[in-house]
N, C-alpha and C positions, 0 to 999 in steps of 0.2 A: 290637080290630081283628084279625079273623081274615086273614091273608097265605096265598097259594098261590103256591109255587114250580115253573113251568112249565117244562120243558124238551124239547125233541125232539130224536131219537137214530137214526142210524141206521147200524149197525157198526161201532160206537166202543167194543168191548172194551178195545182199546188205550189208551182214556182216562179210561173213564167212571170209573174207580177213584179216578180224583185227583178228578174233579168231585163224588163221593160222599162223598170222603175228607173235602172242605173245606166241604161242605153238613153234614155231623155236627159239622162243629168248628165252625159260625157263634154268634157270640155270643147273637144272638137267632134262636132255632131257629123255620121256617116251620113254620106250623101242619099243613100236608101238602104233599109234592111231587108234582107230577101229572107225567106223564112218557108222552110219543107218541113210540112207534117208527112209522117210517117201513117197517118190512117187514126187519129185520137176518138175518144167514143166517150173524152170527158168535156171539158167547158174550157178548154186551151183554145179553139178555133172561137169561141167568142170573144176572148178574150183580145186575142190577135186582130181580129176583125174590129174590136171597138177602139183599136190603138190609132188616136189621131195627134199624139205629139210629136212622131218623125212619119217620116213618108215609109211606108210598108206593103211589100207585096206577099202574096203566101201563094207558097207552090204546094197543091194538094198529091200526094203520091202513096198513098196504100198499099201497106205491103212493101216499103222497100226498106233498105237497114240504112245504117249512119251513113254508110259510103255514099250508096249510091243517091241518098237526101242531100249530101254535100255538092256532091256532082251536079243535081237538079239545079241546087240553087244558085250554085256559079256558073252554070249553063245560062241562069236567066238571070244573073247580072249583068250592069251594065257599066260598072266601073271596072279602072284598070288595075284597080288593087284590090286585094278580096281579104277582110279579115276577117276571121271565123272565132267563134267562141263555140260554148254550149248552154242548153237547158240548164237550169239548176247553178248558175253563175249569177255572181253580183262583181258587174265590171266597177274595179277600182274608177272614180268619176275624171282622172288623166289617162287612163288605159288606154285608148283610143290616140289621144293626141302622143302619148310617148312608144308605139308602137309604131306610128309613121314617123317618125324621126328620123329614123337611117332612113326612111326613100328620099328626105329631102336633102338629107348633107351628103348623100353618096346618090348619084343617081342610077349608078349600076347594079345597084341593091334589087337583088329577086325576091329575097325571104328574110323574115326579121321573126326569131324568137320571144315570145313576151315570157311572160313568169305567172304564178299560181301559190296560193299559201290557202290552207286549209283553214274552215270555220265554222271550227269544233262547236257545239251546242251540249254535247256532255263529256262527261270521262273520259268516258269509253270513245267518242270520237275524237276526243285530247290526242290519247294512246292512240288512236289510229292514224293519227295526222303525223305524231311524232316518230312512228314506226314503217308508212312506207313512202313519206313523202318528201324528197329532197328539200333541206336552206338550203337560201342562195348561197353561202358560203360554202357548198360541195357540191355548186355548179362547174364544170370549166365549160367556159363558153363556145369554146372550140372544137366542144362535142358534144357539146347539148344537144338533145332530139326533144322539138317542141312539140306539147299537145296542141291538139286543135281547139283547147277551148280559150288559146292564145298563141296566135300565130298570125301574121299578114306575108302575102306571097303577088308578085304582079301575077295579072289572072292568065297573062303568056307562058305565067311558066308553068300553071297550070297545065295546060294548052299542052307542052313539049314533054310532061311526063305523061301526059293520058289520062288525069285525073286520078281521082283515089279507086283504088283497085275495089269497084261495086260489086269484084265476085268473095269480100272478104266482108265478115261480119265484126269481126273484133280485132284489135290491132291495124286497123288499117289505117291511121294515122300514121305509125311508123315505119309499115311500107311507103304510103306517099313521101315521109323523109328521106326516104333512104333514097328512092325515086329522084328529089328534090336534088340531095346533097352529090349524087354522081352529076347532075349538071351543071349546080351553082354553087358548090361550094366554095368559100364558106358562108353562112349563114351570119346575119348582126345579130348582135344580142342585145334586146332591152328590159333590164333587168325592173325597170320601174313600172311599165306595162304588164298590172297586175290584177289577175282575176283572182276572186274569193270562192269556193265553192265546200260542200259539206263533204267531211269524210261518212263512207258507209257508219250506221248505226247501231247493224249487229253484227254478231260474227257468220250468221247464216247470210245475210246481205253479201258479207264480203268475202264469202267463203265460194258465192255465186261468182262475181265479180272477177276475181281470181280464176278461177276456172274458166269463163269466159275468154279471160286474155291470156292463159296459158295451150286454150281451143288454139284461137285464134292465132299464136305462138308455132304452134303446129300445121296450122294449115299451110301457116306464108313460108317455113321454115326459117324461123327466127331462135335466133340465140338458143343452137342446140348444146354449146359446150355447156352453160351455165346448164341449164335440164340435165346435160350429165353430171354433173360436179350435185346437182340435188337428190338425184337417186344415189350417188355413192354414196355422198353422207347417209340418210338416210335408210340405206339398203345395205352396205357395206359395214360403213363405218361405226352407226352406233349401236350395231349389234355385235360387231367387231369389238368394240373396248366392251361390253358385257362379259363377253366369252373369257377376253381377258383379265379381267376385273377379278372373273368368277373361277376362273382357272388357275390363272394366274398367280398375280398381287393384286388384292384389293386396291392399292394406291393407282393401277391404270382408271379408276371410276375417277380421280383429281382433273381428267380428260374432259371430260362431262362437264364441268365447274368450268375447265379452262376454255373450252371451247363457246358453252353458252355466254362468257363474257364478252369475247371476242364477236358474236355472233350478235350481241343485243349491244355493243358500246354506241354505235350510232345512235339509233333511237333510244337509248339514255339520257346521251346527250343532247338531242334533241327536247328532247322533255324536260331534263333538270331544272332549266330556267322556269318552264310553266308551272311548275309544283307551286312555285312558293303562293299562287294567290288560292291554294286547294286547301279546306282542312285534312288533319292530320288522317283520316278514314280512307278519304279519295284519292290521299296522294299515295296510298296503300295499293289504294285498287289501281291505279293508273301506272304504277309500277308494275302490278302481278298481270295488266292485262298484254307489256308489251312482249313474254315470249309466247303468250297463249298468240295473239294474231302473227307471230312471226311462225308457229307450226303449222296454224291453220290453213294460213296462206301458201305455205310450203306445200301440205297434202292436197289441196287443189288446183295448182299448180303439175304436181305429179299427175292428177287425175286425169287435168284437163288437157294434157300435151300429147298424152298420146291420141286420144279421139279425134285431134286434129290432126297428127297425125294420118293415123288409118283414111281419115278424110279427102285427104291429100295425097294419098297412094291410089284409093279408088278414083280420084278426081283423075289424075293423069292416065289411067286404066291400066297401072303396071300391075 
């Protein structure tokens, strides 16, 4: 089984090092990494060019977005399994060898799920990690939709959905699963094939981010029920218990309390265990920062869904 390791890159001096560092140390080393710059103007192509510990090709492509770098690169690969990560990753050093695992005990295996866990550097990216990033324990694998910064698929199947939709800038990942899963479903899961990467650092970072992938949400027409369930809240409802509150009985504001419980017990729980190695300040702040990114990330979400929208109206020319 010849494997090709994909990845696209674009100004990520700053990272690529680590991502290189942990691609030489993987137990089972990818037959070749194929690697699409997106048009860099920092010291990532030297970087890529000086890498003589696995065999590497680099595809130069200026001006294109993630899809279409992905496409390039499995275009010029020459294995028949392609597994893809991203920039800004530190592959766990088995990630590679337990990510091909189902192609070798199941040969009918198309697609295999790996896993990702977040590597917090402060607080605030503790709280981040623990607010919008799944444990594995609130996986079901039988519905998992995997990122592409861990993911292996044979490159035929590839082939049979068309690639990653190059006319979409964000979310396109989960269009090609969706892609994926009408013809192979289901998908293995290997929950030990494990990349590390950083959660955003500020809330203006992720405030971007967010809106990006709620663009993006919009364009493909993805998960509009959820988008509606976040304007009602939001536009409805918590102006709705004001009026009430303010009208009414003050006891409708108990609403408020019960709801934001409900709405922050995940990322609580999440978090609780990490508290204990925090002093007592941090684990203040790492508390009070998990509803501030759970609003933030709501109102650019809100923002960013319609502009894909509209996007997507004028794109079909209705």
């Amino acid at each position: 089984m010849k494997v090709s390791l994909i990845v696209t890159v674009k100004n990520e001096a700053a990272s690529i090092r680590t991502l290189l560092d942990s691609i030489a140390a993987q137990t089972r080393q990818p037959d070749e990494v194929i690697v699409c710059d997106g048009g860099s103007s920092d010291a990532t192509l030297e970087w890529l060019r000086a890498e003589n510990r696995f065999p590497t090709r680099i595809v130069e492509q200026p001006g294109t977005n993630i899809a279409q770098g992905r496409n390039a690169a499995i275009e010029a690969a020459t294995g028949d399994v392609i597994a893809t990560t991203d920039a800004g990753v530190k592959l766990a050093a088995d990630w590679l060898e337990h990510l091909l695992e189902p192609f070798v005990s199941d040969p009918r295996t198309r697609v295999v799920s790996g896993f990702f866990l977040p590597a917090p550097q402060t607080v605030f990216e503790l709280a981040m990690g623990a607010t919008v990033l799944p444990e594995l324990r609130d996986i079901r694998p039988e519905t998992f939709l995997p990122s592409s910064r861990s993911v292996a698929f044979k490159k035929e199947a590839w082939q049979v959905v068309g690639g990653y939709p190059g006319w979409l800038d964000y979310s396109e990942d989960l269009v090609f699963n969706f892609a994926l899963l009408e013809k192979f479903r289901p998908f293995a899961f290997a929950p030990q094939a494990i990349t590390h990467f950083r959660p955003r650092g500020t809330l203006r970072a992720f405030f971007k981010q967010y809106y990006l992938y709620a663009r993006g949400d919009g364009k493909a027409n993805l998960w509009l029920k959820r988008h509606l369930m976040r304007y009602a809240t939001y536009l409805i409802g918590v102006p709705g218990i004001a009026v009430l509150g303010t009208k009414i009985n003050p006891w409708f504001f108990v609403l408020y309390v019960l709801g934001g419980m409900a709405y922050t017990r995940t990322p609580y729980r999440r978090l609780w265990p990490k508290l204990r190695a925090l002093t007592p300040a941090n684990k203040l702040k790492a508390i009070a920062f998990v509803p501030i990114i759970r609003v933030v990330g709501d109102v650019a979400k809100m923002i960013g869904y319609p502009v894909g929208v509209v996007w997507r109206i004028r794109r079909s020319g209705v």
